[in-house]
C-alpha positions in Angstrom: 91.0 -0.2 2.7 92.2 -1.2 6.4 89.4 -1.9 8.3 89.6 -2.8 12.6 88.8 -6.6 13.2 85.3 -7.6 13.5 85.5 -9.2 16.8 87.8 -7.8 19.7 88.3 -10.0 22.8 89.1 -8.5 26.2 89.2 -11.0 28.9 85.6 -12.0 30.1 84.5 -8.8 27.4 83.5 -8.9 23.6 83.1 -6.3 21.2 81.8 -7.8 18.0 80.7 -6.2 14.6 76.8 -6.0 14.7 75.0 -9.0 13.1 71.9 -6.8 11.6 68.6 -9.0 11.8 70.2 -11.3 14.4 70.9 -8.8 16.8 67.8 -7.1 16.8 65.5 -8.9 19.3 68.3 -8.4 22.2 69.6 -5.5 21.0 66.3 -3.9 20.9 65.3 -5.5 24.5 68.8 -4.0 25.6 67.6 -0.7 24.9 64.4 -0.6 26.3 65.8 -2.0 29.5 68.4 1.2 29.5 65.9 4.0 27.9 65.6 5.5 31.9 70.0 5.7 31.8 70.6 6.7 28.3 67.4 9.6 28.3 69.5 12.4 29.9 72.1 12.2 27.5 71.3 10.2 24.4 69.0 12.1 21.6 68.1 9.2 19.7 66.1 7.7 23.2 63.5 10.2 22.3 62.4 8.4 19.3 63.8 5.3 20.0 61.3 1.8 18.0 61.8 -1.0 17.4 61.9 0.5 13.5 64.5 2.9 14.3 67.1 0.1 15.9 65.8 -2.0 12.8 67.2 0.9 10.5 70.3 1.2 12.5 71.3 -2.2 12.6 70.2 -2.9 8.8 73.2 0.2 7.8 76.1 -1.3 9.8 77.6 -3.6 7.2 77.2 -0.7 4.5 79.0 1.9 7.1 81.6 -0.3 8.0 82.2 -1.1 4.2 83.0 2.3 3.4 84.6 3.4 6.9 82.2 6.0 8.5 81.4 3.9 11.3 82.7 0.9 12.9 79.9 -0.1 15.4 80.6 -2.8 18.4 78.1 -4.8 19.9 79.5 -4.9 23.6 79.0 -8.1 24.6 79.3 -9.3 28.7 79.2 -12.4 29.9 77.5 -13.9 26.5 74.7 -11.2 26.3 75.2 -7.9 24.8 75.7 -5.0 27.6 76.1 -2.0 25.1 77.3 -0.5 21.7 80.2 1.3 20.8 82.3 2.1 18.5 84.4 4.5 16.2 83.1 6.7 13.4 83.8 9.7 11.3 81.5 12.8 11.4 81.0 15.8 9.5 83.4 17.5 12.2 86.4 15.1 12.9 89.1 15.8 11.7 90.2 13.9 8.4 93.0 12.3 10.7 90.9 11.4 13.5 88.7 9.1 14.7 85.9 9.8 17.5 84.7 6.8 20.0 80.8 6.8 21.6 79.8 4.2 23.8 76.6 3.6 26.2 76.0 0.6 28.6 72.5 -0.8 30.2 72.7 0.1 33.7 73.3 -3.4 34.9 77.0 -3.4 33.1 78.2 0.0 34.3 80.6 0.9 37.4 82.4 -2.3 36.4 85.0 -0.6 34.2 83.5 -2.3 30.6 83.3 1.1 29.0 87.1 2.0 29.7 88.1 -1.7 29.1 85.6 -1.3 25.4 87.3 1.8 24.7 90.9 1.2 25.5 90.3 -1.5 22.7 88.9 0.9 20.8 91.7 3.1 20.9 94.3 0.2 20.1 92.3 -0.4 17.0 91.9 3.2 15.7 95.9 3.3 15.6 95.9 0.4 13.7 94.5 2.0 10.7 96.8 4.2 8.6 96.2 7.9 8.5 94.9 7.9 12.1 96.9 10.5 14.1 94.5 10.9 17.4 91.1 9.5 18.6 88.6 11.8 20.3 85.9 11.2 22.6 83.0 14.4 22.8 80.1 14.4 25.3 78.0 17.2 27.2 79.9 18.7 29.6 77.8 17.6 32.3 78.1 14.2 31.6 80.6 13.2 34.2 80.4 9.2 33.8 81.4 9.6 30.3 84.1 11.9 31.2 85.6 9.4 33.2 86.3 7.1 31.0 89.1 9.2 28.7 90.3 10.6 31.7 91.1 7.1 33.0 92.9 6.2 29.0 94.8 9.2 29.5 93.5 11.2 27.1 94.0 15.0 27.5 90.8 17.5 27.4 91.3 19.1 23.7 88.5 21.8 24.4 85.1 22.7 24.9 82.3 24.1 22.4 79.0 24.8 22.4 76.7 22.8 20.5 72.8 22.2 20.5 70.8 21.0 23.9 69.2 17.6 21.9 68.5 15.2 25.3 67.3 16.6 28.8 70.2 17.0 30.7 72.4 18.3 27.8 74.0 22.0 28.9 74.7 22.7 25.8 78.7 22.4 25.9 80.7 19.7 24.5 83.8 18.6 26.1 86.1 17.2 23.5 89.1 14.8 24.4 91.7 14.0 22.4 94.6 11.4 22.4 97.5 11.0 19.6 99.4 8.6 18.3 102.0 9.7 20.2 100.2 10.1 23.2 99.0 6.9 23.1 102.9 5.4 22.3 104.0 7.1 25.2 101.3 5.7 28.0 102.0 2.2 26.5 106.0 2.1 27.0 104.8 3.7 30.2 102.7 1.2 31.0 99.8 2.9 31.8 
């Protein structure tokens, strides 16, 4: 199975496959620090522990082995800033990979998620049988909106979907970029 690379260098900006045990202490203390930021719009913040990052963390290798999820520590000036990464849920398509990514407040409004995901993108279509990469958030969610706007990615739709954080409307906005999409914004230059 073709797999992205495990570490992904972007100028002064690292994603690196998670490092289970290792990682938790900052990783957990990353989260804390961002709990305020990520509450409106990430579910998980309502039961967030130091058990539950534990459990996340302990899965990665076993996710990435079978290629479900391919989770990024996002890693800024030698401390990690974020996660991201790419995975495959119940309602991808089979030719499709979808992108999340969150940041502690310090690290946003400096362009690391677009930078994070740009590289995400380049990797996703790397891997055979990928045809497009999506990113899907709350409709209301307009600093996560920005981001595939900014890659060039093209909104795909909108569907409703269960209110699970505070500030959730209800309504996913899905974005969607091709292969060929992607081909053309490179010999573009974009």
């Amino acid at each position: 199975m073709d797999l992205p690379q495990q570490v992904i260098e972007v100028g002064e900006l690292t994603l690196r496959r998670f490092d289970g045990e290792a990682d938790l202490p900052e990783f957990f203390r990353v989260i804390e620090e961002s709990l305020e930021h990520l509450r409106p719009w990430m579910p998980w913040v309502a039961e967030h522990s130091r058990e539950q990052t534990a459990d996340f963390l302990a899965c990665r290798s076993e996710r990435w082995a079978d290629g479900r999820e391919f989770s990024y520590a996002i890693v800024l000036d030698g401390a990690i800033a974020g996660a991201c990464g790419l995975y495959r849920h119940d309602d991808t398509p089979d030719d499709s990979l979808e992108i999340g990514y969150w940041l502690h407040p310090a690290a946003t409004g400096r362009g690391v998620a677009t930078r994070a995901a740009r590289a995400l993108v380049d990797q996703a279509f790397r891997l055979p049988g990928v045809a497009s990469v999506e990113v899907v958030h709350d409709a209301a969610n307009r600093a996560s909106a920005a981001v595939p706007a900014r890659l060039g990615f093209v909104e795909h739709r909108r569907r409703p979907d269960e209110r699970l954080a505070p500030a959730e409307t209800g309504e996913v906005q899905v974005w969607r970029l091709t292969r060929r999409q992607a081909e053309a914004l490179a010999a573009a230059g974009a």
